[in-house]
C-alpha positions in Angstrom: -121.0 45.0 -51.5 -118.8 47.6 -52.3 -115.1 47.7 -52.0 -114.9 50.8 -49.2 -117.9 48.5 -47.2 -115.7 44.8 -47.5 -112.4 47.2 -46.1 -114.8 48.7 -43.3 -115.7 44.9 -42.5 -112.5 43.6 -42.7 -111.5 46.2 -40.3 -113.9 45.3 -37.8 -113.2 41.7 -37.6 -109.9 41.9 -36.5 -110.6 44.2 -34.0 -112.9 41.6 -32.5 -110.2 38.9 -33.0 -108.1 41.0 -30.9 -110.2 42.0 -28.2 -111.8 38.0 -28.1 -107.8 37.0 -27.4 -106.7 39.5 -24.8 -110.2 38.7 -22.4 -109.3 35.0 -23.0 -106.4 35.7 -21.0 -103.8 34.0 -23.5 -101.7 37.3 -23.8 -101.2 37.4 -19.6 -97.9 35.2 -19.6 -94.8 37.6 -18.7 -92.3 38.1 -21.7 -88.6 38.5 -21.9 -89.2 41.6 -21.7 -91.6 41.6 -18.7 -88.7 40.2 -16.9 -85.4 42.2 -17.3 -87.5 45.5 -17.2 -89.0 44.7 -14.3 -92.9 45.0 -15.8 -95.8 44.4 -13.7 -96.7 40.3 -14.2 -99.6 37.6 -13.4 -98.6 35.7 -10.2 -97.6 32.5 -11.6 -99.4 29.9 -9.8 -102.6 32.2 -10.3 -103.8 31.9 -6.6 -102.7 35.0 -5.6 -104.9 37.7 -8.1 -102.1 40.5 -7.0 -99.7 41.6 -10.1 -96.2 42.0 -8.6 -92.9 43.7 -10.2 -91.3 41.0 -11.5 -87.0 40.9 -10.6 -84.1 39.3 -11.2 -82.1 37.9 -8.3 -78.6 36.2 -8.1 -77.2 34.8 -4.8 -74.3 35.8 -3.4 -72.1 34.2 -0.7 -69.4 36.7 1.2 -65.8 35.4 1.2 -63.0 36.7 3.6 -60.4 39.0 1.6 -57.8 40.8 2.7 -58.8 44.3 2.1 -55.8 46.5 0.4 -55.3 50.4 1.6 -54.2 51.8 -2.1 -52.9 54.8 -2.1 -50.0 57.1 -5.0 -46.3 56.9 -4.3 -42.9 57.3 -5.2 -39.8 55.3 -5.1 -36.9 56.6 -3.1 -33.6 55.2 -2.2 -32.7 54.0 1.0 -30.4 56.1 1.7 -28.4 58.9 -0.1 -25.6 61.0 0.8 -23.4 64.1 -0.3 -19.5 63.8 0.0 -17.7 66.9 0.4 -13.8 67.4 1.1 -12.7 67.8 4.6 -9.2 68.7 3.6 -7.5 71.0 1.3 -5.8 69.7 -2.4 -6.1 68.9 -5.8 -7.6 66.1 -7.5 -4.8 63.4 -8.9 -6.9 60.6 -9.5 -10.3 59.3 -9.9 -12.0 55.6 -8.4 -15.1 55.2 -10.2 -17.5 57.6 -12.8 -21.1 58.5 -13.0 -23.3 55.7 -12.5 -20.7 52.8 -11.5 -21.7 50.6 -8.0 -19.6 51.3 -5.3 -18.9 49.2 -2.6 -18.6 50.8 1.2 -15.1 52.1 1.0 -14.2 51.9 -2.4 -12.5 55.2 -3.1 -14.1 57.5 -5.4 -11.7 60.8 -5.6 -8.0 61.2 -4.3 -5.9 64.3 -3.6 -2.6 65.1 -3.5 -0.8 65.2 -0.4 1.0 68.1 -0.6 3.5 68.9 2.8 1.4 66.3 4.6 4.4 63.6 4.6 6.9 65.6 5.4 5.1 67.2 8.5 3.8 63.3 9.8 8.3 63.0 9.8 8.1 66.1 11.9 5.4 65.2 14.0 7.5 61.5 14.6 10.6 63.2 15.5 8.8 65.8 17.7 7.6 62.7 19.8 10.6 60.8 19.8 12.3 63.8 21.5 9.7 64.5 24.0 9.6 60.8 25.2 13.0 60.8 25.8 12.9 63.8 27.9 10.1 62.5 29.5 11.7 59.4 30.7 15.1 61.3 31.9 12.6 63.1 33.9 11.3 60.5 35.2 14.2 58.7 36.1 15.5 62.5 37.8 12.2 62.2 40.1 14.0 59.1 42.1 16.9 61.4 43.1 15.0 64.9 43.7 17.0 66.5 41.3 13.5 67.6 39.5 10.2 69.0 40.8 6.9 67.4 40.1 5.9 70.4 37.9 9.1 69.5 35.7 7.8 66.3 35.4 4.3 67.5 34.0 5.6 70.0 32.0 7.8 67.0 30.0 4.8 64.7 29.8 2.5 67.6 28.6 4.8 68.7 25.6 4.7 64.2 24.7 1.1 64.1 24.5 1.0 67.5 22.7 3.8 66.1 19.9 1.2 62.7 20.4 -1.7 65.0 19.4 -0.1 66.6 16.7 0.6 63.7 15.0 -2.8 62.1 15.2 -4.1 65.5 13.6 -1.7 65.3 10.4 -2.7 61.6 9.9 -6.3 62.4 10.1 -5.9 65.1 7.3 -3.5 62.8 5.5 -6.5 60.3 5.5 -9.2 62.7 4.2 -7.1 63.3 0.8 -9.1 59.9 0.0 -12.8 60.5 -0.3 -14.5 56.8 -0.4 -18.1 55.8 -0.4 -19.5 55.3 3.2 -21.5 52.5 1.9 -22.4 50.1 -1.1 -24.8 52.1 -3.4 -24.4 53.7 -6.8 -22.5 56.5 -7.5 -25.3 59.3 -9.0 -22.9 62.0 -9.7 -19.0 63.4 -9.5 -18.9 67.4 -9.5 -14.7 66.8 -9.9 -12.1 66.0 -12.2 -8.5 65.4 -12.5 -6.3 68.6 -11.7 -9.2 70.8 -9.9 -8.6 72.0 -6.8 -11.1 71.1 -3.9 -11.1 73.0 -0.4 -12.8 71.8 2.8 -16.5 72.0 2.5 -16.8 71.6 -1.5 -19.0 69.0 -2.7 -17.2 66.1 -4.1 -19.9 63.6 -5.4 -23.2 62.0 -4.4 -23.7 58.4 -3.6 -27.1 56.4 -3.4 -28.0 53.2 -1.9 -31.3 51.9 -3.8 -31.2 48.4 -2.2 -33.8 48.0 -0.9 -35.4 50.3 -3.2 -38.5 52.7 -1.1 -41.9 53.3 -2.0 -43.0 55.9 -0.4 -47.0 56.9 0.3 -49.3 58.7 2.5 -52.1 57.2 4.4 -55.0 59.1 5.9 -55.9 59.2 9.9 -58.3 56.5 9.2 -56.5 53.6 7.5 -53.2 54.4 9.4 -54.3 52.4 12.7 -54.8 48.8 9.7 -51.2 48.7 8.8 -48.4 47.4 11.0 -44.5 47.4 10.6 -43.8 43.6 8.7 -47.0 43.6 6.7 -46.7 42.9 3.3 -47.6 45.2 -0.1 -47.2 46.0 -3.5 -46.4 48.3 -5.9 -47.3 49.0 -9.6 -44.7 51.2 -11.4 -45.6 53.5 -14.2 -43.9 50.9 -16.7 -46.4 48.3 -15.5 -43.8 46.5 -13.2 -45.3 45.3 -10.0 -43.2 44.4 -7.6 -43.7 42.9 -3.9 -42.0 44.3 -0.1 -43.0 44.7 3.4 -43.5 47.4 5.4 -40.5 49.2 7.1 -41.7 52.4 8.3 -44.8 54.1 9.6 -44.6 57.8 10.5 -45.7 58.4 14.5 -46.5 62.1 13.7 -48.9 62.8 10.5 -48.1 65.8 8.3 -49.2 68.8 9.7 -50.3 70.0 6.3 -51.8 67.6 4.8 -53.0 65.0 8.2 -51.5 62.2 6.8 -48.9 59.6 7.8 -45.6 58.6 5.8 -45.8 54.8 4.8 -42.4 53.1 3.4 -42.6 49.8 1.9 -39.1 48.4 1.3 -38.5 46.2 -1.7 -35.7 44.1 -2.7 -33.2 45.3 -5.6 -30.0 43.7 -5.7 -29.5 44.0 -9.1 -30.6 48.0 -9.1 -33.1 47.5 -11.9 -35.4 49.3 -10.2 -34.7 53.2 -10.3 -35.5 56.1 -7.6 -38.0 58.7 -8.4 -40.7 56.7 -10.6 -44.3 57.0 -9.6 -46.1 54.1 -8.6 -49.6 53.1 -6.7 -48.7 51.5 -3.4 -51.2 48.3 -2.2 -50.9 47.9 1.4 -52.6 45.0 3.3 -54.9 45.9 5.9 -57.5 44.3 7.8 -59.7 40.6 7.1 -63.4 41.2 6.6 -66.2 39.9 5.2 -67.3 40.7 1.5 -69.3 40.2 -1.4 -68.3 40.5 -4.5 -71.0 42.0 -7.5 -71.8 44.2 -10.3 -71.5 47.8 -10.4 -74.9 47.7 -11.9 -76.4 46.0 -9.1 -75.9 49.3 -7.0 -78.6 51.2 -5.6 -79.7 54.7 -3.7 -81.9 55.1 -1.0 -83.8 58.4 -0.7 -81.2 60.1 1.6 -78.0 59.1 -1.5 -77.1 56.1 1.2 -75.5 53.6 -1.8 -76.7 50.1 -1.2 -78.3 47.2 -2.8 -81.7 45.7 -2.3 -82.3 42.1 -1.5 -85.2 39.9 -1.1 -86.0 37.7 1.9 -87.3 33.9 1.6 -90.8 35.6 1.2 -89.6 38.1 -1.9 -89.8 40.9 -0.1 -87.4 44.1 -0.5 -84.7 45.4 1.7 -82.6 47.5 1.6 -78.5 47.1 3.0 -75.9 49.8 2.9 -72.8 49.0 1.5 -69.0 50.1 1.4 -66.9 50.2 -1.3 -63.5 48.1 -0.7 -62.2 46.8 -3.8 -62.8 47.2 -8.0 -61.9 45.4 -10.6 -61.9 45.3 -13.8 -64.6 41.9 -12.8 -66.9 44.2 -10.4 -66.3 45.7 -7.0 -66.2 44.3 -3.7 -68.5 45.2 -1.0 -69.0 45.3 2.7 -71.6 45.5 5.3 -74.0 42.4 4.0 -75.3 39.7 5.7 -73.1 36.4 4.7 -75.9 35.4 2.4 -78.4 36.7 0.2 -80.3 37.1 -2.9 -79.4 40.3 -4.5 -81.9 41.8 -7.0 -79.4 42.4 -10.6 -82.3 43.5 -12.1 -85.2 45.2 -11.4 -84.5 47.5 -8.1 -85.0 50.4 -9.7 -89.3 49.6 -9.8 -89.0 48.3 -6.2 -89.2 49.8 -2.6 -88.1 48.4 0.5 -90.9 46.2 2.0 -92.7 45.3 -1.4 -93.1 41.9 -2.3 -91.8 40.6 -5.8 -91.6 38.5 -8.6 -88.7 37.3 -7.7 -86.8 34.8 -10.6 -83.6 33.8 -10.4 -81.0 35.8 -12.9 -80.1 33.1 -16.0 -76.6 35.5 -16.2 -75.5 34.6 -12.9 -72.6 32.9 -12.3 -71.0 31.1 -9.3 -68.5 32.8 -7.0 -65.7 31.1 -4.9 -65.2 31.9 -1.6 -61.4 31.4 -1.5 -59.7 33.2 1.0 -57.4 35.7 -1.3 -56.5 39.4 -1.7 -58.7 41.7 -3.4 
């Protein structure tokens, strides 16, 4: 026999071998393989002759969260406000620079005070004199030596010298310009020796305790939140900090149809600065969710984002879902029945109503149903 014929016959006989081992059936078991691609398989107890898609299920179990409205925002003090001079005079001495805390009060700037004391003397002598003729008139009434215009006339020109007085003192007091509460002081546009009139801006004081976070919530989510709730807030340095709920706008922005949302935070040693960005986590409602893969996700034919599921006899269904939570673990997910068996693997081969190979996924792993935030 030549060599060419022994290749030839050699050839041959392993194509027999093969053929003799895939009719004996020994190559029918599912594979690894078989199983996270979701392959056709054997049924496994071999009574059933029909070849299913074979998927991987895990079980899932909903837990009550509280579901968090997030949303971008801005800190803001409390309060701010611009101090200008309500009285003429220059500046002769300054109560606290750039940047210092003030307390409610506290003087920041002080003019001079010009002719003011020498016209509160005036305005004191005026009124002496007046009172006195008042009271001789008075005491000429008894005898009707004086008529009862007289007597007007003399108690008119006491309350006028009264009035006049009240008015110096008044300006006298505005030549010190304090802060109207305790807060920082942001900035002084004065110095020792310039003159100020009435109107011109002195300085500008803020109050950032409690500090605001500012956000707007849609028409939707507006009607979850309620004055007291709680929130947070993670600052563009990373800082999260934690506040409640002061303020929640009646009327919603008639550009943009949403609704102002302060959350008020405690900052008594002003660490926390106006003006930073942040992303504001309101509490809302309680609900039911479950919490899975990304990956587990599915479409239905209309773009409806669900998963599918399979039933105590493996068969398909799908459930709509909505998104209420990520993490860098997963996402959370509403609208399922409290229990389930959720197909990680696999629903891409499957339609609702088929029955599957349904195994149970080895990567699974067990969820808590602690009640917490998501």
């Amino acid at each position: 026999m030549t060599s060419k014929t022994k290749s030839l016959a050699l050839a041959a006989l392993i194509v027999l071998a093969v053929a003799v081992w895939m009719l004996s059936g020994l190559g029918s078991g599912p594979t690894a393989a078989d199983s996270r691609t979701g392959v056709r398989a054997d049924s496994r107890d071999g009574a059933n002759p029909e070849r299913r898609v074979r998927v991987l299920v895990r079980a899932s179990r909903a837990r009550t969260i509280t579901r968090e409205i997030v949303v971008s925002g801005r800190t803001e003090p409390n309060r701010e406000v611009e101090l200008r001079a309500e009285t003429d005079g220059a500046v002769i001495a300054i109560g606290a620079d750039r940047g210092a805390r003030v307390t409610g009060g506290q003087g920041i700037v002080t003019l001079d005070m010009r002719d003011r004391k020498a016209r509160l003397d005036e305005a004191e002598a005026l009124i002496e004199q007046t009172r006195l003729q008042y009271e001789a008139a008075n005491r000429l009434r008894g005898q009707q030596f004086i008529s009862e215009a007289q007597i007007a006339e003399a108690r008119a020109r006491l309350v006028s010298a009264q009035a006049a007085k009240e008015r110096i003192l008044d300006d006298i007091a505005h030549t010190n310009v304090s802060a109207p509460f305790d807060g920082v002081l942001q900035d002084r546009e004065v110095e020792i020796g310039d003159y100020v009139k009435s109107g011109d801006d002195i300085a500008h004081v803020v109050d950032t305790d409690p500090l605001i976070v500012v956000g707007e919530v849609n028409e939707r989510e507006i009607h979850e939140l309620g004055i007291g709730s709680v929130g947070t807030a993670k600052l563009l340095n990373g800082a999260t900090v934690e506040g409640t709920v002061r303020y929640l706008a009646p009327v919603a922005d008639s550009n943009t149809r949403t609704f102002r949302v302060e959350l008020g935070v405690a900052n008594a040693d002003y660490t926390l600065r106006a003006g930073m960005t942040a992303e504001l986590r309101l509490a809302a409602d309680r609900i039911s969710a479950h919490s899975l893969s990304p990956a587990m996700l599915a479409l239905a034919d209309d773009g409806t984002v669900g998963v599918k599921a399979v039933d105590s006899d493996d068969r398909v269904h799908f459930y709509p879902v909505e998104l209420v939570g990520s993490s860098p673990e997963g996402i959370t997910v509403s609208g399922l029945p409290e229990e389930l068996r959720i197909i990680s693997v696999g629903q891409g081969f499957v339609t609702e109503g088929q029955i599957v190979d349904a195994v149970a996924d080895p990567a699974a792993v067990s969820q808590s149903d602690d009640e917490r935030p998501y």
